[in-house]
N, CA, C and O atoms as CSV, one atom per row, in Angstrom:
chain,resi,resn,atom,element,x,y,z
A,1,UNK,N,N,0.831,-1.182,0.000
A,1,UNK,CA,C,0.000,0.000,0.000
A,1,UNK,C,C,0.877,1.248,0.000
A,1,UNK,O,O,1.836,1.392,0.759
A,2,UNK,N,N,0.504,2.082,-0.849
A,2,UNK,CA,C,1.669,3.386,-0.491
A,2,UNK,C,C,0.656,4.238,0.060
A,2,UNK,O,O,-0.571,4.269,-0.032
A,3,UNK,N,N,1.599,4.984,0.715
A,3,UNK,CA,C,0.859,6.327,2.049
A,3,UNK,C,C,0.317,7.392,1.334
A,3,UNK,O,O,0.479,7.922,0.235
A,4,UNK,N,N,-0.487,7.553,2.476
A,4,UNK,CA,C,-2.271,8.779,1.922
A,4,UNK,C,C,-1.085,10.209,1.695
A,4,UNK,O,O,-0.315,10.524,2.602
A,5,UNK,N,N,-1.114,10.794,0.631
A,5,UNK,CA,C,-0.253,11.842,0.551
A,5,UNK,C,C,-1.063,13.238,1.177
A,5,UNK,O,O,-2.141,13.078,1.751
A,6,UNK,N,N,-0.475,14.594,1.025
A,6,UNK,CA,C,-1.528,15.638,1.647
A,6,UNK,C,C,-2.376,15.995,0.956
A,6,UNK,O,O,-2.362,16.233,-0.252
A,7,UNK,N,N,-3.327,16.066,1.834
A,7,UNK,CA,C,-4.777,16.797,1.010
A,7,UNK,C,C,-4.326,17.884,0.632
A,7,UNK,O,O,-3.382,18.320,1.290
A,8,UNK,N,N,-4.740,18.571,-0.348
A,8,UNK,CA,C,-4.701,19.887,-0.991
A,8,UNK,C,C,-5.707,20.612,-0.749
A,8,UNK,O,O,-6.818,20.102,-0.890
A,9,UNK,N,N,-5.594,21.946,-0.334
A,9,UNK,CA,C,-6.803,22.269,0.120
A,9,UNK,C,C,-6.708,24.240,-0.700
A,9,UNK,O,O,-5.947,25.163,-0.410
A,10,UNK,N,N,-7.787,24.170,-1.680
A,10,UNK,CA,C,-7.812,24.702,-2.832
A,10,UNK,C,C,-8.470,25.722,-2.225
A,10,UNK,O,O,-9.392,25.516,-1.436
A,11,UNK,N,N,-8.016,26.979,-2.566
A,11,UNK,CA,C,-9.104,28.552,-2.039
A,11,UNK,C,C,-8.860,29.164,-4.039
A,11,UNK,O,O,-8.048,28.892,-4.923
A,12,UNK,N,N,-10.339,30.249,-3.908
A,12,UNK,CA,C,-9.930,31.006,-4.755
A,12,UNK,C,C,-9.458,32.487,-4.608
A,12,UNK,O,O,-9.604,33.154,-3.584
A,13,UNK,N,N,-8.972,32.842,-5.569
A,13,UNK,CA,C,-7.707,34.034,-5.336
A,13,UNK,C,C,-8.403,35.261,-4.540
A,13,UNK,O,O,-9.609,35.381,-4.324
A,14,UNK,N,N,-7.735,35.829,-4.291
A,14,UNK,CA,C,-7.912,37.054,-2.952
A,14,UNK,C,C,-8.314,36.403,-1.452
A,14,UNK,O,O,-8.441,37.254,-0.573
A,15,UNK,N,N,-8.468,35.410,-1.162
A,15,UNK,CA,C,-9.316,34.675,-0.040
A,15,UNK,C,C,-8.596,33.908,1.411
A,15,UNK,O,O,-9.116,33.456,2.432
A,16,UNK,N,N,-7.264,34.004,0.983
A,16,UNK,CA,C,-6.524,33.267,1.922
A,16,UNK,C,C,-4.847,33.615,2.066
A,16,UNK,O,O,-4.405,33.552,0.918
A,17,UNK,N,N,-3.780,33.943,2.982
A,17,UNK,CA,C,-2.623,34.382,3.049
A,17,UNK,C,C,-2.673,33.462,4.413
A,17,UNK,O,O,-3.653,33.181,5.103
A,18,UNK,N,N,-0.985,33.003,4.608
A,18,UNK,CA,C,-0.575,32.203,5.325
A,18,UNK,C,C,0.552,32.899,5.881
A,18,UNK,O,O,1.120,33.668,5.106
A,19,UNK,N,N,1.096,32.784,7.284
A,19,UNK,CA,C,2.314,33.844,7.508
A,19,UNK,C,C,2.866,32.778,8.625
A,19,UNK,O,O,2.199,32.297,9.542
A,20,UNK,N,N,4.115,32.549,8.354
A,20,UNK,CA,C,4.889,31.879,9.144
A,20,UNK,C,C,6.324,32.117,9.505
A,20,UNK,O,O,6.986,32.448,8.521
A,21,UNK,N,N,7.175,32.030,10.907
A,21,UNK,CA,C,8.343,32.354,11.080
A,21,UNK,C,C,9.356,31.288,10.477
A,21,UNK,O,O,8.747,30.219,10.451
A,22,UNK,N,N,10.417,31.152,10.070
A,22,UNK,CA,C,11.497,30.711,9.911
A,22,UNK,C,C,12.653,31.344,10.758
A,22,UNK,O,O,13.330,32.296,10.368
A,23,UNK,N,N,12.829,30.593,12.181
A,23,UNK,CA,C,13.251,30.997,13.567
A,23,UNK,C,C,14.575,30.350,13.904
A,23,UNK,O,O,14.927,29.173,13.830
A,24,UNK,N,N,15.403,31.760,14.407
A,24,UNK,CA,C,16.616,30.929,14.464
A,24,UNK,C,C,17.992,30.335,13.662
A,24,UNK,O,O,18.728,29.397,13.968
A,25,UNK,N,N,18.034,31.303,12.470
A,25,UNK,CA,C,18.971,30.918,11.656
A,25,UNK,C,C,20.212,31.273,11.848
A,25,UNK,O,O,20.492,32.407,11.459
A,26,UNK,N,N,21.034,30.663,12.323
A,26,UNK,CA,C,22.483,31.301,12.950
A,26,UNK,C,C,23.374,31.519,12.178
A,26,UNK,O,O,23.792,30.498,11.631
A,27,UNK,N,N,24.065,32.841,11.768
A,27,UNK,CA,C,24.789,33.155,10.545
A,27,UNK,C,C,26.309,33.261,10.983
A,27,UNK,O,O,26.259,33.203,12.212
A,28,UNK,N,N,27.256,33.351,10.711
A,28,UNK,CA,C,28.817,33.700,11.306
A,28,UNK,C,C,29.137,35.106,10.285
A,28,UNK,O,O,29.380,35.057,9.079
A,29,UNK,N,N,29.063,36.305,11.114
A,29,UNK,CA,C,29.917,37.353,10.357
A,29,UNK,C,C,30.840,37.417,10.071
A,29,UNK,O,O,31.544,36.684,10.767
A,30,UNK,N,N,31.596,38.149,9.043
A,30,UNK,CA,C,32.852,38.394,8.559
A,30,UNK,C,C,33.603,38.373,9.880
A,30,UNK,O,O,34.762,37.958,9.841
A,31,UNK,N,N,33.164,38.713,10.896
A,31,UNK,CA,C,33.843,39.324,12.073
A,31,UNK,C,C,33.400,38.219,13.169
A,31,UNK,O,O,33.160,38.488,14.346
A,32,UNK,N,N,33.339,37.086,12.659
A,32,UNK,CA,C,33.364,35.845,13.244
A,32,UNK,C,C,32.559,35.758,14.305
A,32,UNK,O,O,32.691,34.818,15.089
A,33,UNK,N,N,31.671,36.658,14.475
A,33,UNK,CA,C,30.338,36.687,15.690
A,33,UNK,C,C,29.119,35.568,15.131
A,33,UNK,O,O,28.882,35.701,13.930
A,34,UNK,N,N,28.594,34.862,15.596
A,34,UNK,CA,C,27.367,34.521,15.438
A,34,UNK,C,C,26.037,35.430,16.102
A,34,UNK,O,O,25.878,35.931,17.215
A,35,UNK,N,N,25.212,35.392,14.929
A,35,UNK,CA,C,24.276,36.279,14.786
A,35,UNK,C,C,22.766,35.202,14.390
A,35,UNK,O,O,22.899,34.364,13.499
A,36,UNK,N,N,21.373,35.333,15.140
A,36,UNK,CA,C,20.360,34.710,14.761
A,36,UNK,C,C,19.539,35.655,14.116
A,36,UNK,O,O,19.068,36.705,14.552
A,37,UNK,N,N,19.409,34.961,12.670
A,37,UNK,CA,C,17.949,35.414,12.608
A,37,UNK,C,C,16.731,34.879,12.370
A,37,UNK,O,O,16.326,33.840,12.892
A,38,UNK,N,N,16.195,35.475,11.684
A,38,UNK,CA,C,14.258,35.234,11.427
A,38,UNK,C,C,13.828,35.458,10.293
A,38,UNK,O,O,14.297,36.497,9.827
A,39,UNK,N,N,12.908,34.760,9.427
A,39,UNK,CA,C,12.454,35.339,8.135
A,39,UNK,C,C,10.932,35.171,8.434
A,39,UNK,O,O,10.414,34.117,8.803
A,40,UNK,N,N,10.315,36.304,8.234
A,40,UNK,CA,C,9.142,36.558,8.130
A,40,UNK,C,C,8.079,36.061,7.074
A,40,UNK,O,O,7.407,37.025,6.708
A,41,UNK,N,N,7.723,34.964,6.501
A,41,UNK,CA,C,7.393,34.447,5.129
A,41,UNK,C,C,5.788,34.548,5.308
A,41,UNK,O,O,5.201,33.981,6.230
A,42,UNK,N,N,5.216,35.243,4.436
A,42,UNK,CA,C,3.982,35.465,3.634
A,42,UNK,C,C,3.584,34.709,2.654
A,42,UNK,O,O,4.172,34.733,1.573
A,43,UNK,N,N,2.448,33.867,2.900
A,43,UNK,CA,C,2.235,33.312,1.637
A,43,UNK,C,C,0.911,33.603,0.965
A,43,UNK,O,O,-0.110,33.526,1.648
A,44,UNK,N,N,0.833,33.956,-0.415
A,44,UNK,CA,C,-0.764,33.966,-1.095
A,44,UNK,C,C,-0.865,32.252,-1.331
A,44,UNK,O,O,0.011,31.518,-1.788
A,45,UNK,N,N,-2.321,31.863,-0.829
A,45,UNK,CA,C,-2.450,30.612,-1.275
A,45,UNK,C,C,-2.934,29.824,-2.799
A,45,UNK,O,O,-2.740,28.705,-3.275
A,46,UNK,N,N,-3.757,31.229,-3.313
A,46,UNK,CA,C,-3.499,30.670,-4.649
A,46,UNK,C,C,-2.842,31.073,-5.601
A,46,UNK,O,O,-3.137,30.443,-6.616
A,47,UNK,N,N,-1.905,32.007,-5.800
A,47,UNK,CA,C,-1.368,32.281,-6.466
A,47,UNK,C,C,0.565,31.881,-6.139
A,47,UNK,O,O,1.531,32.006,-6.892
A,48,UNK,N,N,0.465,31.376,-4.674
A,48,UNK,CA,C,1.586,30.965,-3.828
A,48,UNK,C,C,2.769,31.915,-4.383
A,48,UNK,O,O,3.714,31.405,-4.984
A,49,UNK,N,N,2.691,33.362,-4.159
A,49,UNK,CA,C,2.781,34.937,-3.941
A,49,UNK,C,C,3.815,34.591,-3.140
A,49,UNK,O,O,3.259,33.990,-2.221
A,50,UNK,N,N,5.271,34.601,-2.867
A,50,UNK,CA,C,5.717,35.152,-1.320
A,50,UNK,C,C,6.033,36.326,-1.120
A,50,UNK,O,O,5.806,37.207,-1.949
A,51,UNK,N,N,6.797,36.601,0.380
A,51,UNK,CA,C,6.772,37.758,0.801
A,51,UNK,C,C,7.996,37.460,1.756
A,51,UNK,O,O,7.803,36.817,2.788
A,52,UNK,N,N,9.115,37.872,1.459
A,52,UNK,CA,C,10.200,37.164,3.086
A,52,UNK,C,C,10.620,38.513,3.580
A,52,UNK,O,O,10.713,39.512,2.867
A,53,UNK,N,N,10.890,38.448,4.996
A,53,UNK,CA,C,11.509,39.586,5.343
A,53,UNK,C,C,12.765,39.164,6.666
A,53,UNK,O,O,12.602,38.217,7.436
A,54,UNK,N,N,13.555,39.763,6.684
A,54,UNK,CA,C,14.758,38.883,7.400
A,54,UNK,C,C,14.535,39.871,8.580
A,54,UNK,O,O,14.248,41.057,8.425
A,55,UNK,N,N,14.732,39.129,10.008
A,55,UNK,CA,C,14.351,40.001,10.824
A,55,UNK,C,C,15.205,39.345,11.771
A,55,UNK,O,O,15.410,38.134,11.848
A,56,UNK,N,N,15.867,40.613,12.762
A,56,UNK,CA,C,16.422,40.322,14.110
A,56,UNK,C,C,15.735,40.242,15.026
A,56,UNK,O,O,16.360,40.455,16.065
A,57,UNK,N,N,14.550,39.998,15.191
A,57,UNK,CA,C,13.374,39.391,16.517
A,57,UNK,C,C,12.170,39.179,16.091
A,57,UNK,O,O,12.089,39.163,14.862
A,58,UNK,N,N,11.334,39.034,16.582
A,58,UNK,CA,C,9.966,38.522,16.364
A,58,UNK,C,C,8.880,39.393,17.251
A,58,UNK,O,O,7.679,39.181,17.418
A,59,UNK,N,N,9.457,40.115,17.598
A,59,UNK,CA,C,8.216,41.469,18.281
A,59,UNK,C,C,7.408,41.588,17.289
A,59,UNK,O,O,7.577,41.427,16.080
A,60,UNK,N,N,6.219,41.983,18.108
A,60,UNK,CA,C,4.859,42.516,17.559
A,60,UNK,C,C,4.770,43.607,16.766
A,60,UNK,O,O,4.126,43.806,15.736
A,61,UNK,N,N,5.485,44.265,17.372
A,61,UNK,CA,C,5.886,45.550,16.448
A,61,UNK,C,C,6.585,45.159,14.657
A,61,UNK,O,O,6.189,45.487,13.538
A,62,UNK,N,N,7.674,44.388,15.104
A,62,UNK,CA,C,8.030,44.086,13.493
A,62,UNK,C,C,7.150,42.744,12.639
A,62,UNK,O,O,7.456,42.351,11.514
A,63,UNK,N,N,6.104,42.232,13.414
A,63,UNK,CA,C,5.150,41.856,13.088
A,63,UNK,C,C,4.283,42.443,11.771
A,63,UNK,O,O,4.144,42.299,10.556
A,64,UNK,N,N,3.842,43.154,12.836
A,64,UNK,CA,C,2.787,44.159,12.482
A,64,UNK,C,C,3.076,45.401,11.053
A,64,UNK,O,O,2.346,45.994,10.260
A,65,UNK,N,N,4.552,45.331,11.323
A,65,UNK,CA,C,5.251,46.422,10.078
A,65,UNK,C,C,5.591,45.551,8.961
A,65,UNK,O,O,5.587,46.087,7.853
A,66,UNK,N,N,5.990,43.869,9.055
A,66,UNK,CA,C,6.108,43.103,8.069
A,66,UNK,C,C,4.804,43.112,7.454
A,66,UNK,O,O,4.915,43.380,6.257
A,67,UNK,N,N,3.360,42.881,7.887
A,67,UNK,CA,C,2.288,42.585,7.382
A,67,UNK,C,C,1.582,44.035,6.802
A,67,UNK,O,O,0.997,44.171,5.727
A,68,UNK,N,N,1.854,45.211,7.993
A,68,UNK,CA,C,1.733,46.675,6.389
A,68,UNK,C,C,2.168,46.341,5.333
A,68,UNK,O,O,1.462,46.031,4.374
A,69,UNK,N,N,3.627,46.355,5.348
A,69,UNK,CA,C,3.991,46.718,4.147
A,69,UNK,C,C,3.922,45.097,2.813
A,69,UNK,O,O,4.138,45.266,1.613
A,70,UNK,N,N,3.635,43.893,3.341
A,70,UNK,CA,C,3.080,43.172,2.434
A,70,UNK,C,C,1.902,43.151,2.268
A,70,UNK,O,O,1.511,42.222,1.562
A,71,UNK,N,N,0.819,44.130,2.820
A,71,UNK,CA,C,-0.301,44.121,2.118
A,71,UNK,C,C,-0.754,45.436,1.397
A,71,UNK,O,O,-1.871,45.795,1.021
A,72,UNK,N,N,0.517,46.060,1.323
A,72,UNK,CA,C,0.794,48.000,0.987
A,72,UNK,C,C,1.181,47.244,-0.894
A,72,UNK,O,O,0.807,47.627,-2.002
A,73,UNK,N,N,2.035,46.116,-0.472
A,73,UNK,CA,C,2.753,45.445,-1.521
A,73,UNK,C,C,1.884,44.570,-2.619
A,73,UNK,O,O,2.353,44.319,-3.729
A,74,UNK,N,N,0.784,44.199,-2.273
A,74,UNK,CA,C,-0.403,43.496,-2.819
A,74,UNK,C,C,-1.406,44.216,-3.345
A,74,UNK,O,O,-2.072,44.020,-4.362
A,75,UNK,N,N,-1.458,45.467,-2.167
A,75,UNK,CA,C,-2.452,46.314,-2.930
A,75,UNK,C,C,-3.724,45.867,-1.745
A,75,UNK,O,O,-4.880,46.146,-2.063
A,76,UNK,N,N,-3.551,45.391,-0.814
A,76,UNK,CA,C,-4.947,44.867,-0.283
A,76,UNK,C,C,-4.582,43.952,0.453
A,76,UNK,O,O,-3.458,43.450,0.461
A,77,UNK,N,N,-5.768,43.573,1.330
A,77,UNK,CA,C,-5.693,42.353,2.050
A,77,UNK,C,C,-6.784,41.449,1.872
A,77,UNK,O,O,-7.942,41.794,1.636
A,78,UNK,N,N,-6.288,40.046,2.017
A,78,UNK,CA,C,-7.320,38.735,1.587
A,78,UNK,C,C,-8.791,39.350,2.226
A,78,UNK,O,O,-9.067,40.250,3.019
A,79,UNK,N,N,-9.413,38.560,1.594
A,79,UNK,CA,C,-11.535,38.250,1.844
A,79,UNK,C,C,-11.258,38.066,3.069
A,79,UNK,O,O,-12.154,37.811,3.874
């Protein structure tokens, strides 16, 4: 038997955006410091649109300024 693969789960366009962290990416500077960061990823679901933004924390504040300016960037926000 081969395994149940993922459901797909189909919206139509303007109706759905997905936003998730990518947490924790540890970089080494020229100057041999390690440094973490964060990418802020936006997704349109049917048109699978992204949106990344590289970020040194995850406050509400740079939250909130990632999701202005990707929906300043769209022109709008989903249904």
């Amino acid at each position: 038997m081969s395994p149940k693969g993922t459901t797909r789960f189909e919206t139509i366009a303007g109706h759905q955006v997905q936003f998730d962290w990518k947490e924790g990416i540890n970089f080494k500077t020229k100057d041999n410091q390690m440094i973490s960061l964060n990418i802020g990823v936006l997704l349109l679901s049917y048109s699978h649109f992204i949106i990344m933004q590289v970020t040194m924390n995850k406050s509400s504040d740079v939250l909130f300024n990632l999701l202005t300016q990707a929906f300043e960037l769209m022109g709008g926000v989903p249904n």
